[in-house]
Structure formats: structure tokens, C-alpha cells
C-alpha positions as CSV (number, residue, x, y, z in Angstrom):
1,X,72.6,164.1,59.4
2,X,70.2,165.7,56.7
3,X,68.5,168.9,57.5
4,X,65.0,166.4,58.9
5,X,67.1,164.9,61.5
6,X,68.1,165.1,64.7
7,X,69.0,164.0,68.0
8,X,67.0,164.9,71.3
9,X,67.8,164.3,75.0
10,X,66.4,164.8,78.3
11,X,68.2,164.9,81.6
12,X,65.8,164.4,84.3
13,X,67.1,166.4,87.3
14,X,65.8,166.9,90.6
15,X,64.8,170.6,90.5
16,X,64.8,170.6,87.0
17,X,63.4,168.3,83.8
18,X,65.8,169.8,80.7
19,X,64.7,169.1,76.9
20,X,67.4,169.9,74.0
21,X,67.3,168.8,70.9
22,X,70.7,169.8,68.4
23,X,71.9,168.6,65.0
24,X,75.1,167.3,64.2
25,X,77.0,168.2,61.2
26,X,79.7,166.4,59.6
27,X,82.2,167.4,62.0
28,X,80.5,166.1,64.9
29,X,79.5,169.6,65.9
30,X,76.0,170.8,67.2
31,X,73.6,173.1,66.4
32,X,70.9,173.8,69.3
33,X,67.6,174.0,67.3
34,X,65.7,174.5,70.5
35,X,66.1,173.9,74.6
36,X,63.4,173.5,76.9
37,X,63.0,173.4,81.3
38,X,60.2,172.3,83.3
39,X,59.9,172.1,86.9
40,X,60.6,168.8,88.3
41,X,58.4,169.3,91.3
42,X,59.1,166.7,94.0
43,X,58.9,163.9,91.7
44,X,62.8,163.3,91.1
45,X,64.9,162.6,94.0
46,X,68.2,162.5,94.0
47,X,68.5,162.1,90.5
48,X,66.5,158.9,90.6
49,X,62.1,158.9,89.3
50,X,60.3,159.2,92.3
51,X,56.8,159.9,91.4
52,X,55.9,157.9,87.7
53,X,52.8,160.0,87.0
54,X,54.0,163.3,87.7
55,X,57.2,162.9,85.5
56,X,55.7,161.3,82.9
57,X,52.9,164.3,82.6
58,X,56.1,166.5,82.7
59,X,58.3,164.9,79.8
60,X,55.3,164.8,77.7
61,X,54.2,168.7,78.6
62,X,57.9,168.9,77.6
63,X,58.0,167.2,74.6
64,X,54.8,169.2,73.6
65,X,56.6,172.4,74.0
66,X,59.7,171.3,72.0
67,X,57.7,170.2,69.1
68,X,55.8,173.1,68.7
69,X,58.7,175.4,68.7
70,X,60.7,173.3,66.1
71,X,57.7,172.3,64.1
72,X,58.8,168.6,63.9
73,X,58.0,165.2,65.8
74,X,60.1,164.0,68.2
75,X,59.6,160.1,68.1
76,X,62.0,159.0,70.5
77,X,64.7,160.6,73.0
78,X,68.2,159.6,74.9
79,X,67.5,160.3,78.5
80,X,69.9,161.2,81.5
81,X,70.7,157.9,83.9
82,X,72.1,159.2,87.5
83,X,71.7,157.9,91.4
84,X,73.3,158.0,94.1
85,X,74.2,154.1,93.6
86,X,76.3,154.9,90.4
87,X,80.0,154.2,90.9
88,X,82.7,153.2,89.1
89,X,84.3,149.4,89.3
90,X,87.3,147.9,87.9
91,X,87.5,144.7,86.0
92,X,90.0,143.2,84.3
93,X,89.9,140.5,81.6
94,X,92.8,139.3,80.3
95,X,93.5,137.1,76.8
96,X,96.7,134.6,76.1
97,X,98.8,135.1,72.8
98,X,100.2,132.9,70.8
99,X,104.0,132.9,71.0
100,X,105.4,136.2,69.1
101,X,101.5,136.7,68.9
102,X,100.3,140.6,67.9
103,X,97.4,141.8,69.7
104,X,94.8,142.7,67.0
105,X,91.2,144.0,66.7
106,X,89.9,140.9,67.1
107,X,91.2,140.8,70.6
108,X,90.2,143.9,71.5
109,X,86.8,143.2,70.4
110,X,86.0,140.1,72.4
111,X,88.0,142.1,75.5
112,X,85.1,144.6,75.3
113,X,82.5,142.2,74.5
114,X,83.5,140.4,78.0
115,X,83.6,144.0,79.6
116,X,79.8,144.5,78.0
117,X,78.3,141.0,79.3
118,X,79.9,141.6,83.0
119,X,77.3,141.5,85.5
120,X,78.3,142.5,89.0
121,X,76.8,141.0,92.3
122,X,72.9,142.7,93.3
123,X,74.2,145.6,90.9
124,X,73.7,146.1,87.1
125,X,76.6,147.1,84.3
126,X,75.4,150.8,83.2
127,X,78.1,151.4,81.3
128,X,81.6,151.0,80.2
129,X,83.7,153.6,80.5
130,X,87.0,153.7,80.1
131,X,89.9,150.8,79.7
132,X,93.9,150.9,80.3
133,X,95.4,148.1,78.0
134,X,98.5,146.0,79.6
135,X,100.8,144.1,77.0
136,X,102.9,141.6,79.3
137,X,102.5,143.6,82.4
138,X,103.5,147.1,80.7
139,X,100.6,149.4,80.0
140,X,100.2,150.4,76.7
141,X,97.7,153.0,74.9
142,X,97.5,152.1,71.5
143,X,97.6,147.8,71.9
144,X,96.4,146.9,68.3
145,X,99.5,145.7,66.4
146,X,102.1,145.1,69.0
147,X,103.5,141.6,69.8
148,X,103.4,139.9,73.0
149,X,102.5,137.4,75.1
150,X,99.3,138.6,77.0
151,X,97.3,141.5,76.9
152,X,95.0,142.6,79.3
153,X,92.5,144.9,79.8
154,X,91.5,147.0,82.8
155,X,87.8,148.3,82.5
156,X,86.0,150.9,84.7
157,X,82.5,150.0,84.6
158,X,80.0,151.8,85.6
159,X,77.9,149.9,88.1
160,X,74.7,150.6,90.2
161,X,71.3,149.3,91.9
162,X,69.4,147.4,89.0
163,X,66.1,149.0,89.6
164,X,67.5,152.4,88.4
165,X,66.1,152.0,85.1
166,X,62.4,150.5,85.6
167,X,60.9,154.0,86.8
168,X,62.2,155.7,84.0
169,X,61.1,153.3,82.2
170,X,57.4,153.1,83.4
171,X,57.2,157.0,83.4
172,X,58.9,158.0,80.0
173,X,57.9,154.7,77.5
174,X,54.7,154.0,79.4
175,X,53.4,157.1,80.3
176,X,54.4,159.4,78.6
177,X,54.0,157.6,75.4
178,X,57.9,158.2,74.1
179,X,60.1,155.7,72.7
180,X,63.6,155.9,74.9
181,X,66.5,155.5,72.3
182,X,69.0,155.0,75.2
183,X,70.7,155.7,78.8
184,X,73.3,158.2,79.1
185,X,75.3,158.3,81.9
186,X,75.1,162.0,83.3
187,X,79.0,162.3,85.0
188,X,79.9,160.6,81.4
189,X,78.3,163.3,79.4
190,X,79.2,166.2,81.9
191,X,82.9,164.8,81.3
192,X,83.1,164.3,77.8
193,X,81.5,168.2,76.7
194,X,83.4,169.4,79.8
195,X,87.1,168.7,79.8
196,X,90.0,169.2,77.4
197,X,92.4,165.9,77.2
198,X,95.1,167.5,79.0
199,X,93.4,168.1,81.9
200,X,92.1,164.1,81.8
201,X,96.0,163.7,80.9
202,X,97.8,165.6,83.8
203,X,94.9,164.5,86.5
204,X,91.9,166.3,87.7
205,X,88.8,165.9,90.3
206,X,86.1,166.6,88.0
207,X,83.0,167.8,90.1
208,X,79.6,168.1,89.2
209,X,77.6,169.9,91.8
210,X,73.8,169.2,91.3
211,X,70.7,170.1,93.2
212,X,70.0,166.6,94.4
213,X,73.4,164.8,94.3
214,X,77.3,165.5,94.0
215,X,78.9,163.7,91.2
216,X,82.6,163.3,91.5
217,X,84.7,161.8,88.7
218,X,89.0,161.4,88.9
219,X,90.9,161.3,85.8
220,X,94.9,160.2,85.1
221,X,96.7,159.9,82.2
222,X,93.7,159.9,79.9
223,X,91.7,157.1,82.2
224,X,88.3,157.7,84.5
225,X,89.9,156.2,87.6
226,X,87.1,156.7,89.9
227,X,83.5,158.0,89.7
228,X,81.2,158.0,92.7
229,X,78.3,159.8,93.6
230,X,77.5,161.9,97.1
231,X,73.7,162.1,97.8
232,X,73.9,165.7,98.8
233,X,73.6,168.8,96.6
234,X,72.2,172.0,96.2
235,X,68.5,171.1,97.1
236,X,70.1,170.3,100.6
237,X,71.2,173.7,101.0
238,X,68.3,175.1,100.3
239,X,66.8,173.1,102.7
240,X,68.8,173.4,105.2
241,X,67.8,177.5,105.0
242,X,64.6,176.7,105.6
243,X,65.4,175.9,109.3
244,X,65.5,180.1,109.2
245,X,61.7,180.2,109.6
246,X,62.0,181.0,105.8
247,X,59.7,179.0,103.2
248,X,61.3,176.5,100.7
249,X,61.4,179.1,97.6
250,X,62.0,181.9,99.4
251,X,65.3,180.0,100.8
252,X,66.5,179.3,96.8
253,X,66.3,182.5,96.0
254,X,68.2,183.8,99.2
255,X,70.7,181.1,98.2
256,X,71.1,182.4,94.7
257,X,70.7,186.3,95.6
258,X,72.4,186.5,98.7
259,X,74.4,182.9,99.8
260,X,77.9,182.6,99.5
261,X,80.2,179.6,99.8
262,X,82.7,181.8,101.5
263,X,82.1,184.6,103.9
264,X,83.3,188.4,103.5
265,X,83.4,191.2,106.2
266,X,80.5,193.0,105.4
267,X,76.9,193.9,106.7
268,X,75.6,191.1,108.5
269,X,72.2,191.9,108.2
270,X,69.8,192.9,105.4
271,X,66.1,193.5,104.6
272,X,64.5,190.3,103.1
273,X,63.0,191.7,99.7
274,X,60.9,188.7,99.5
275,X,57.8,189.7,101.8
276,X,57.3,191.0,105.4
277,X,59.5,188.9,107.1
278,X,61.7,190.0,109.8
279,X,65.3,191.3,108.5
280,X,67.2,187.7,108.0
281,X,71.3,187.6,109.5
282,X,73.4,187.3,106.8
283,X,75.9,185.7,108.8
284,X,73.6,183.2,110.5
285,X,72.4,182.2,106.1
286,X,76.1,181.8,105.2
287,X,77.0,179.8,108.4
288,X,74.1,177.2,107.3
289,X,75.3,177.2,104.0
290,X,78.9,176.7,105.1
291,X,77.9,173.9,107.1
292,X,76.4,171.7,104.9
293,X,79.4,172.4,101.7
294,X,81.6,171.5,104.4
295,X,80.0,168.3,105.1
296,X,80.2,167.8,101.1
297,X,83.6,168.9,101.0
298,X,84.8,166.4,103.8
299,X,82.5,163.6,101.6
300,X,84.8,164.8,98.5
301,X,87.9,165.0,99.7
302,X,87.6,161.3,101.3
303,X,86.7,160.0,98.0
304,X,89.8,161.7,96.8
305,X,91.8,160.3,99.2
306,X,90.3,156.5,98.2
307,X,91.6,156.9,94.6
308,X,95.2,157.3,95.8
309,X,95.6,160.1,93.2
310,X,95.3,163.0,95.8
311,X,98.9,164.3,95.1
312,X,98.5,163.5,91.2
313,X,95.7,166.0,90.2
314,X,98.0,168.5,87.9
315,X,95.1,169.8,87.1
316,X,93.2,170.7,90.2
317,X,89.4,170.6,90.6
318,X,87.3,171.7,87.8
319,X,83.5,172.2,89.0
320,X,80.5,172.1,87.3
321,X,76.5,172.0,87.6
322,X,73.5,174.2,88.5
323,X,75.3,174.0,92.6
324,X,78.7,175.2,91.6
325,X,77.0,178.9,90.7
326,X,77.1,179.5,94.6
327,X,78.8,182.9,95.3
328,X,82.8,182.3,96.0
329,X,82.1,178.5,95.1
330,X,86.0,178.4,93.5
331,X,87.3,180.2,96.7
332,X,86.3,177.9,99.6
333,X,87.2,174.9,97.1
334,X,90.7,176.4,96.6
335,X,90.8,177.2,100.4
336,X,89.6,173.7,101.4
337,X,91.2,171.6,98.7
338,X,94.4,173.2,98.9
339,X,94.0,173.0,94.7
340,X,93.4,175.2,91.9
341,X,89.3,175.4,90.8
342,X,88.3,176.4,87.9
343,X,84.7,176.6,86.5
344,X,83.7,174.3,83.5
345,X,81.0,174.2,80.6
346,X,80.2,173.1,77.7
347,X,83.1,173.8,75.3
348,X,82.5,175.9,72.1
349,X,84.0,173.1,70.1
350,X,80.8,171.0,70.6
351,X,78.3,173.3,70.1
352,X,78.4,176.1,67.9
353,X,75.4,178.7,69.3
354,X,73.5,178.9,72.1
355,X,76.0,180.6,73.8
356,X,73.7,181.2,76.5
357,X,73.2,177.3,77.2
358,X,77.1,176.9,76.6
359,X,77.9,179.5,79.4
360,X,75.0,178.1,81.9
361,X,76.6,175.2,84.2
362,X,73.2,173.8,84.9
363,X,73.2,172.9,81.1
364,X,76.3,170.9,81.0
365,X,74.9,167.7,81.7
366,X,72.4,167.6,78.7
367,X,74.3,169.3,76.4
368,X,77.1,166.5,77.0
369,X,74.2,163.7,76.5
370,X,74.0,165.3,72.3
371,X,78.1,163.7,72.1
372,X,76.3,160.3,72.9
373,X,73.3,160.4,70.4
374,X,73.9,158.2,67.7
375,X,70.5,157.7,66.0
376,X,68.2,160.3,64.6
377,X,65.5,161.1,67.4
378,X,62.9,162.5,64.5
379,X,59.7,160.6,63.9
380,X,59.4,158.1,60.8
381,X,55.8,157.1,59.8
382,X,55.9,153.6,58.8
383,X,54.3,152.1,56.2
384,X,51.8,149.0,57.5
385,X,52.0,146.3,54.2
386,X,48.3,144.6,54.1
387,X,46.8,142.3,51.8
388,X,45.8,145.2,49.5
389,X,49.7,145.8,48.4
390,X,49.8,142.0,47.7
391,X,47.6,142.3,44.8
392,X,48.5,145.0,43.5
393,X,52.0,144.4,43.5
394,X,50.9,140.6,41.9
395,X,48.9,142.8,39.9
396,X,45.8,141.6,37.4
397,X,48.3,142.5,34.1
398,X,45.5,142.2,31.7
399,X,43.6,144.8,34.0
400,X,46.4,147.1,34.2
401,X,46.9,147.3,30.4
402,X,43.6,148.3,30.0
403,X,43.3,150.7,32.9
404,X,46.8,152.4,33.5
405,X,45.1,155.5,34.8
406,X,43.3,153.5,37.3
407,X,46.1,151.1,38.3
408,X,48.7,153.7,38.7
409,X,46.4,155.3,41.2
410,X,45.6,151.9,43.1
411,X,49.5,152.0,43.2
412,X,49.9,154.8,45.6
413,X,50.5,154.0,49.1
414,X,49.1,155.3,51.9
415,X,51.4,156.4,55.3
416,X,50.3,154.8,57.9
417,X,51.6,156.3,61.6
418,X,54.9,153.8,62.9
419,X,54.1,152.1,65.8
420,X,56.8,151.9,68.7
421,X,56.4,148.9,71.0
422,X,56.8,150.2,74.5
423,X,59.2,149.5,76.5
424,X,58.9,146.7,79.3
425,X,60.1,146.9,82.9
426,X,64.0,145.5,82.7
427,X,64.1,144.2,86.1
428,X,61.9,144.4,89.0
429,X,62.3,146.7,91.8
430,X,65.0,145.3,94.0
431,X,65.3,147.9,96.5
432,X,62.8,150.5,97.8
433,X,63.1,153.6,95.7
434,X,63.1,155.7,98.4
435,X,66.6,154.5,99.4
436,X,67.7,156.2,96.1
């Protein structure tokens, strides 16, 4: 990626719109060149576009911002795709051999291409994302070149409502004027900058705790078993405080500054330093807030319990995500879980500065979504051919010997600004988007 280029992302959270744009370098490491938040406002809910106008004036203010501090043109962006519909689904395509056949790349190929056309019932295939390969019932992790009989191939899709991407759409292309280079999944990208191999190896419950949704992703022997997500997060909390008498913001910052995910004997009461109010029980805040991680928990641990790999997590619980910064998060998890916690984010070996994005678990997400980037996000003008090039590339000959000054000036082209055709709604709106 030369020195011009590079790729930029936006995750579109529900307290939070992030912008970051990094370069790669040639071993697939990033540099941040610049990172930028806005406030979502109440126009993404539960990780799903709710308002169109407001987040399209908001990734646009964003996009602003980032282009003035890097002092190049953004000209399109991969942006964050989350839900509460998202969820993983297996499906399995299997492919004959010939007799003492060797499965080759071919196979494997029109495997995936299957796994890429599959359309599920009233839902819509997000993503593929992960496989287990069988070779005459025995799995096997590297297929290509070994002989059998069948092969087949065990996918875990990611599937959800098929109107998640027409508000996005309509607010990012339309609005806000900006190409959309593609979807990333956002428990994909958490995942990928997240974990280490072993832990995906020995088994883990991967949790990405989020202001408006939970995200909760199982891996075994390498393999995404199950991903679902719980329409409950850290917005809920703070919600939930407001039943104090206290408003909305000052209930986040009580939550950050004083909440705690597991109680310890101490003063129950202190002196709100947020205004006049009366002095607010301690206590009474971290019962609320006990409440409603509990009701998350019980959410978590069923899903757990679903995958059948509840006794198989070598690795514990590894938490992530703006949420999981809760005072004594890894304590009540341990206590609840009955599992080792640790806190995760964005490995060093993925990005090499920043350090203060790296260490920020709110980050995670879109410094995951850099991994999936695969085309340069910085504007191209285009040239626009006319009828004017035509003749002077057929040229008058006779002219041009006469005139070389003259023709060698007609020669020079003039940049013209690209233009991006927008993009179009995918599929109408199935659902109501308030469900999401």
C-alpha cells in the first residue's frame, strides 16, 4: 500500500459513531494516521440506523473532520454491520469423489461458492465465517490434497433480518454522499484483532459488551461455533439509573465514576458532584446496576449452555467493548461464570501506535474492521474521455508537424472529479426497524 493510500472504517455504534483510518504495510500491520468519535445521539439503536438524516449529517461531519486532519480525501469507507438479528447458522454442503479421488482447490472453491450463494428463509447471508472440513466422516483441517471418498463442509454463516443493510445504506451512500466499500461484521472484527489462536484453539466465550447490544461469540478448536447477539448493553444500565430521579447523562457518568459490577463494603452514600441533587445511595446505584448485568449474565450463560461447549471453554471468558470498563466487570463474571475473565483489546501485533486506541476497549470493534479492508479507501479523480481526446488522439498529423508546441499542449488532459454511482436500497424494509 503506497504512502497515498489507505483504508478507512466506520463502526456506527449506538452511543458512539467511530472514524479510523490506518495504513497497512507489507506485513499486514497498521499504522493509525488519524481516529475520530462523534456522538451518535439517539439515531442508532441497538446497533441498527434508526434515524437516516441524523446519521448521515453525522458520518459526513465525521468524514469532514478526518480529512482535514490527514489532509487527504476519503472516497469511500468499510462500515460496521451489527443487530440484534445477527446470529450464527450452520450449513453443510457436501461434494462426492471419484473413487481414490483427492480433494483439491477446485473443491474447496465451489464448497464456498455454495456457502456464498446460500440464502436462508426471511433472513439474508451476512457473512461466512468459519468452516470445519469432513473427509469420509473424519474432520480434517487442512482437506486440499488428501484422498477420499466425500468431503464435506460445515459452514457457520452469519445470518440476519434482510433489511439490516437498507438504512445504512440510505444514510451513508445517499445522504451522506460516501461510497460504502463494504460490510464488516462487528463480532468478526472484534474477534479477529482480539484473540490469539490458542485461546480460539482450547475454547473461549468471547464477549463483546456494547452500549446498545451484547455480542457473544464461542470458539473450539480454531472454529466460531456460535455467535448470537443479546439486545441489552450498557445504554440499558444507564437507563435503568435514571429510575434514581437522576437525568440520562448524569446517570453515565455515575456509572463510569462511581458504578460497579460487584459490590464492596464501603460508604453507602456519597455527595453527587454533579449538581444540587440530594446525596445518591451507593448501594441502591450498584443494586440497579447489578440487576440488569444479571439479567445479561442469565441471557449469556443460556446461550452458553445452547452451544453444548459449556464445560469445553479452556480458555474462559475474555470480555471486550466500551460495557466491559464497568468497575469489577472481571470479578462478578468470574463469580457468576464460575470461569476465568480476562479483559481483551486490540493486539499490538495489528497495529503498531496508537497505543491509546489499542488499550481503549471501546475501540476494538473498529480497529478489528482495518484486518478486513482490502481496497484503498483514498479518493481517485477519474478521467471523463469526450469527443475532444478522440481527435486528438486520431490526430490531424499534418497539423501536428507543423505545430508541435501547440499540439503537445492540446495533448494534456484535464482531471476531471470520479463519479461514484450511489448505492441503491438492497431489499426493501421487511420488518419495522424499530423491532431492531
Amino acid at each position: 500500500m503506497t504512502q497515498s493510500e489507505f483504508i478507512a472504517v466506520i463502526d456506527l455504534g449506538t452511543y458512539k459513531i467511530k472514524g479510523v483510518v490506518g495504513r497497512r504495510n507489507d506485513n499486514n500491520v497498521f499504522s493509525i494516521l488519524d481516529s475520530k468519535t462523534i456522538d451518535s445521539g439517539n439515531s442508532i439503536r441497538r446497533g441498527m440506523v434508526y434515524n437516516i438524516e441524523e446519521t448521515g449529517a453525522s458520518v459526513r461531519k465525521l468524514m469532514t473532520i478526518l480529512e482535514n486532519s490527514i489532509g487527504q480525501k476519503i472516497g469511500k469507507v468499510y462500515v460496521s454491520l451489527n443487530g440484534q438479528s445477527l446470529h450464527t447458522m450452520e450449513l453443510r454442503e457436501t461434494k462426492q469423489l471419484s473413487s481414490g479421488g483427492v480433494v483439491s482447490k477446485e473443491v474447496i472453491k465451489q464448497l464456498r461458492e455454495s456457502a456464498d450463494k446460500f440464502t436462508p428463509d426471511l433472513k439474508r447471508n451476512y457473512a461466512v465465517a468459519d468452516v470445519e472440513y469432513f473427509i469420509d466422516g473424519k474432520p480434517e483441517l487442512n482437506p486440499v490434497g488428501v484422498a477420499g471418498t466425500q468431503i464435506e463442509a460445515a459452514y457457520r454463516i452469519v445470518t440476519g433480518r434482510p433489511n439490516l443493510l437498507s438504512n445504512i445504506e440510505k444514510s451513508i451512500s445517499e445522504k451522506a454522499k460516501l461510497p460504502i466499500a463494504g460490510y464488516v461484521v462487528g463480532a468478526l472484527a472484534s474477534a479477529a484483532v482480539a484473540l490469539n489462536d490458542e485461546e480460539k484453539e482450547l475454547g473461549c466465550a468471547f464477549v463483546d459488551f456494547g452500549a446498545g447490544t451484547t455480542t457473544l461469540s464461542i470458539y473450539k478448536s480454531g472454529i466460531l461455533k456460535r455467535m448470537v447477539v443479546i439486545p441489552f448493553g450498557g445504554k440499558n444500565i444507564t437507563k435503568d439509573i435514571c429510575a434514581l430521579n437522576i437525568t440520562e447523562n448524569d446517570a453515565e457518568q455515575l456509572k463510569i465514576k462511581f458504578g460497579k459490577a460487584h459490590e464492596n463494603h464501603e460508604s453507602p452514600f456519597f455527595t453527587s458532584p454533579f449538581s444540587s441533587k440530594p446525596d445518591v445511595d451507593l448501594t441502591e446505584l450498584n443494586r440497579v446496576i447489578g440487576l440488569r448485568l444479571d439479567e445479561i449474565s442469565a441471557n449469556l450463560m443460556e446461550q452458553i449452555k445452547l452451544s453444548g461447549l459449556e464445560n469445553e471453554l479452556g480458555s474462559g471468558m475474555i470480555i471486550t467493548g466500551g460495557a466491559s470498563q464497568l468497575k469489577n466487570m472481571s470479578e462478578y463474571l468470574t463469580h457468576k461464570f464460575k470461569m476465568p475473565v480476562r479483559k481483551a483489546t486490540a493486539k499490538k501485533t495489528y497495529i503498531n501506535n496508537a497505543p491509546d486506541l489499542i488499550n481503549d476497549p471501546s475501540f476494538t470493534q473498529v480497529l478489528g474492521m482495518l484486518l478486513f479492508g482490502e481496497e484503498s479507501c483514498h479518493f481517485k479523480e477519474e478521467h471523463v474521455h469526450d469527443d475532444y481526446d478522440d481527435d486528438i488522439s486520431s490526430g490531424n498529423e499534418e497539423r501536428e508537424s507543423r505545430e508541435p508546441a501547440k499540439a503537445a499542449k492540446r495533448i494534456k488532459k484535464t482531471q476531471k472529479q470520479g463519479i461514484f454511482s450511489k448505492f441503491g436500497d438492497m431489499f426493501e424494509n421487511m420488518f419495522s426497524d424499530e423491532d431492531e
